[in-house]
N, C-alpha and C positions, 0 to 999 in steps of 0.2 A: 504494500500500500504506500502511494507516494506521501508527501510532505503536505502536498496542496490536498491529495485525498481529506488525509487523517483532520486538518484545518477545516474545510469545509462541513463536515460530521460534527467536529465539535462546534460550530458553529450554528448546526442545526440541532444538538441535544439542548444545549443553550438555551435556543427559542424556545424550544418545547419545554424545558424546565423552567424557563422564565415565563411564560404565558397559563404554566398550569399553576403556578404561586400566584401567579395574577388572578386565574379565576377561582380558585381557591377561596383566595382574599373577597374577591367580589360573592361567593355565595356566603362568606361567613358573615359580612355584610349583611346581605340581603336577608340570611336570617335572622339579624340581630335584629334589621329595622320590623321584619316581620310580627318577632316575637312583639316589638316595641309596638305596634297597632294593634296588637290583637289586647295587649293589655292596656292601652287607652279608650277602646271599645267596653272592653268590661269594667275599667274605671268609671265611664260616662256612664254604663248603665248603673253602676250602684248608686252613683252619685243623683243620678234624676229618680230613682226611686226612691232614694233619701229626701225628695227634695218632693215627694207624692206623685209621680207621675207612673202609671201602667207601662213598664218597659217588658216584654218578650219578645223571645226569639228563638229559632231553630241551632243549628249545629252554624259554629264558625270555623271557616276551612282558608287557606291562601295560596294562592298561586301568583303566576306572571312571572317565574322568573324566566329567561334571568332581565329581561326589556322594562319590563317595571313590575310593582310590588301592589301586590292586591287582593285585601281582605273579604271574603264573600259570607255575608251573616242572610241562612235563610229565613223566611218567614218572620221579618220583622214588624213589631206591634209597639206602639207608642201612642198612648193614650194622655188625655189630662181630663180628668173623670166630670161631665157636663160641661164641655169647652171643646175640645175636638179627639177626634182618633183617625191613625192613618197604618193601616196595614199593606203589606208588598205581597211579592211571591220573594223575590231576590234582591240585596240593597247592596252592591257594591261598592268599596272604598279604595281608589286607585292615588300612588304617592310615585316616586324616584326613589330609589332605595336609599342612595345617597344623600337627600333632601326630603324631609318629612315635614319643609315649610307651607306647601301645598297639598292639600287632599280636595279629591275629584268625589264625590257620592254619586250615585248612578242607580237609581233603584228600575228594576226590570221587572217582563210581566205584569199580570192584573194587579191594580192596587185598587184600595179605597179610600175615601177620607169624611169623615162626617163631620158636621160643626151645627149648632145650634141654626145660627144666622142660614145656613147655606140647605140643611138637610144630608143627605147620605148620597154620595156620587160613587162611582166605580169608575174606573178611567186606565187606557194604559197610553203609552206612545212609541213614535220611532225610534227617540232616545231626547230622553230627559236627564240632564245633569247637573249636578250644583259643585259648585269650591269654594273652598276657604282657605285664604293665603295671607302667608306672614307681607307686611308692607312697610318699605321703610320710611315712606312719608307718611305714609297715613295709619300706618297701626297694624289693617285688614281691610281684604276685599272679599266680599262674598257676591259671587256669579252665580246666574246660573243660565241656561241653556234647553229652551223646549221646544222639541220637533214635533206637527204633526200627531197630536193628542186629540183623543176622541172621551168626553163625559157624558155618563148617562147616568138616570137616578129609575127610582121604583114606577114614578111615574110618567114616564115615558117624555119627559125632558132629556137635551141633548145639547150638548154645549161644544164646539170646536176649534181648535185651536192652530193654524198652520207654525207659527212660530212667533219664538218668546224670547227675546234676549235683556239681561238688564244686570249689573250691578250697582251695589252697594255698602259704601263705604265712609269711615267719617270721612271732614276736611283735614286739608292737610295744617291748615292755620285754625280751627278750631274741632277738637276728639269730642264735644259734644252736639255739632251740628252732623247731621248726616247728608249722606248724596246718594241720589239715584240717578240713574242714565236708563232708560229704558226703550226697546223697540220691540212692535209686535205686530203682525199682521194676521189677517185672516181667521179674523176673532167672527163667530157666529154662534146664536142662542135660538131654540125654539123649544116652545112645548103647546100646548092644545091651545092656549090666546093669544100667544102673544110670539114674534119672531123679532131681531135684533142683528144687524151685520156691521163689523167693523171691522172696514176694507186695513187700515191702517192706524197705528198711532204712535207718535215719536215724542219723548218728555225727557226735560232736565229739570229734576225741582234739589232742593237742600230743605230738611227739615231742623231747628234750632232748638237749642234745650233739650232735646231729647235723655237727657238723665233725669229727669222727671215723668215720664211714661214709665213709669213703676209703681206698684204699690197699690194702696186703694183710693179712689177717685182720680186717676193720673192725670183725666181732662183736664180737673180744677187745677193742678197742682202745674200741670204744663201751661194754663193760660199765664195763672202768675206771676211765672218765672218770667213771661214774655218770649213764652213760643212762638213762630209761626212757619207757616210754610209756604218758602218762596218757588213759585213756579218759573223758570229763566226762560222758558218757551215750550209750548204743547202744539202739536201740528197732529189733527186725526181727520180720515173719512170717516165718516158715518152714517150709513144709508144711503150714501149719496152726498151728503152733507160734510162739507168741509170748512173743519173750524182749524184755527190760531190762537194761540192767547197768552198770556206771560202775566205775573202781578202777584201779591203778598198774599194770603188768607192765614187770621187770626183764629180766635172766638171771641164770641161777645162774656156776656156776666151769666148766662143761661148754657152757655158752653156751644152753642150755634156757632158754623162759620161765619166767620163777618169777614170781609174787604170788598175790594174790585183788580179786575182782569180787563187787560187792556185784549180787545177781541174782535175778530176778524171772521162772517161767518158767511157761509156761500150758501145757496141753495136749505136755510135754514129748516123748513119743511120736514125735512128727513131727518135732524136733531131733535126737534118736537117729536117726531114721532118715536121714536128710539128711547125719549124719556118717557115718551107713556109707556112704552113696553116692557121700563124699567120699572116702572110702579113711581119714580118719581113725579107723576101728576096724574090726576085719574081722569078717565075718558073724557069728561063734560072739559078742565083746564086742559086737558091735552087738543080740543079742537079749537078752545078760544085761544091757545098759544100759537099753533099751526097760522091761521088766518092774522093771528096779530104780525107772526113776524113774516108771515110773506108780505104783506105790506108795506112792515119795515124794512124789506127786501127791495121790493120794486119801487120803493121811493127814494132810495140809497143805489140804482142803477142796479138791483141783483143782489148784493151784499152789503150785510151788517158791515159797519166799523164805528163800534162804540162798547163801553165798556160792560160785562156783566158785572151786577153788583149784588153781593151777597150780605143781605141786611134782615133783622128780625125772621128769620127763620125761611127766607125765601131767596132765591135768585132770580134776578130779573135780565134780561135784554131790551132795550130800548123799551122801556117801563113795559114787558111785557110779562108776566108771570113764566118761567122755565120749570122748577123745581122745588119742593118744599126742602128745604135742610132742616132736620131735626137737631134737638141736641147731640153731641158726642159724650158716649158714655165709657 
């Protein structure tokens, strides 16, 4: 065996003893981080069960390696007993082995979710995903990401969803304001009276004070501080109907929203109508709204531009009645 043989050989046991130290190293890694999520899963669960909440679950198992690390808890159940419940078939938790600053949640197959306010829905999608990531300006970003969702309830209501994107995070100059960024399309409702389509809607608002929505009464306790929430601009179709709008909203002393919205509305008709459908005005104010603002339409060339104002428990457009606001509770 020559000189250059024997050099080359060692050259290549080399690699291979260097590359299997390497992945050696990377699966002991990966199971450390492993071991490290599966025991932050079952910290959280004791910890919200301590804290009163209905936590189960089926067998937790992990796989991905060696591309990335990820915890699979079947048939997850989280409950908070007369407030809501939401069950899966499979809830996925995806990280970097290396980096456990970000976690991906992923819940698959049928789920449900019930809530007082809403009733019992079942729903699943193409792929729904949420995170929560370490931020160095700002603290945390929690995402989340929804494809193509279909909701149905016992009574044959049906709600759709083509797509959902939005996060949420403090500011970076104030950890007690928060922000939203949100975009969504292809939002559609019906059940036996009433039907509702929203082609589009795009919003930047920040909410303030927000370490005061805790506790009992949070409304009161958020007016005081001098809560509000500033909307930077909202752009949605609706029915047909395309609106604009940007401006502050407080509460008043009754905890009702109070401000005004600087607002831009086209084809107003089909927003009337979409609040009747929402329940916020009942048949008789949803046809004297329709009629008031197409008027206010066709005397403004087509479109509103004037501000909605939200006073004593109602919203108006060019002094037309739109919606009751209740108190916040």
């Amino acid at each position: 065996m020559s000189d250059k043989t024997r050099t080359m050989r060692r050259w290549l046991i080399g690699t291979w003893v260097a590359a299997a130290i390497i992945m050696a190293g990377y699966y002991a890694l990966w199971r450390y981080a492993a071991g490290a999520m599966e025991t932050a899963v079952t910290d959280w669960v004791d910890d919200q069960r301590a804290a009163g909440l209905i936590v189960e679950h089926g067998e937790i198992n992990r796989d991905g390696f060696p591309f990335f690390l990820r915890v699979n808890i079947e048939t997850p159940h989280i409950e908070s007993p007369d407030v809501y419940a939401w069950r899966a078939e499979l809830l996925s938790i995806d990280a970097l082995p290396y980096d456990l600053n970000r976690l991906i949640f992923s819940p698959s197959g049928a789920q449900q979710f019930a809530a007082d306010a809403l009733g019992e829905w079942q729903y699943s999608g193409d792929d729904i995903r949420a995170s929560i990531a370490n931020d160095k300006t700002r603290g945390w970003v929690f995402s989340m990401n929804i494809q193509s969702v279909i909701a149905t309830n016992a009574d044959g209501a049906q709600a759709r969803l083509a797509q959902l994107v939005y996060d949420l995070a403090p500011a970076a100059d104030a950890p007690t304001t928060l922000t939203l960024n949100l975009i969504g399309t292809g939002y559609s409702f019906r059940d036996a009276q009433r039907e509702i389509a929203v082609e589009s809607v795009e919003t930047s608002l920040s909410v303030s004070q927000t370490g005061f929505l805790a506790g009992s009464d949070p409304a009161t306790h958020w007016r005081r501080a001098g809560g509000a929430v500033e909307i930077h601009g909202i752009n949605a179709v609706i029915n047909d109907a395309r609106l604009s709008a940007s401006g502050i909203i407080g509460l008043d002393t009754e905890n009702r929203p109070e401000g005004a919205l600087t607002t831009t509305i086209e084809r107003p008709a089909g927003l009337a109508a979409a609040l009747a459908a929402s329940g916020a005005l009942d048949p008789e104010e949803a046809e004297a709204t329709i009629a008031g603002l197409t008027l206010a339409a066709m005397a403004q060339g087509g479109r509103i531009e004037t501000p909605i104002k939200l006073h004593a428990g109602a919203a108006t457009v060019a002094g037309v009645k739109v919606a009751e606001l209740p108190a916040i509770r």
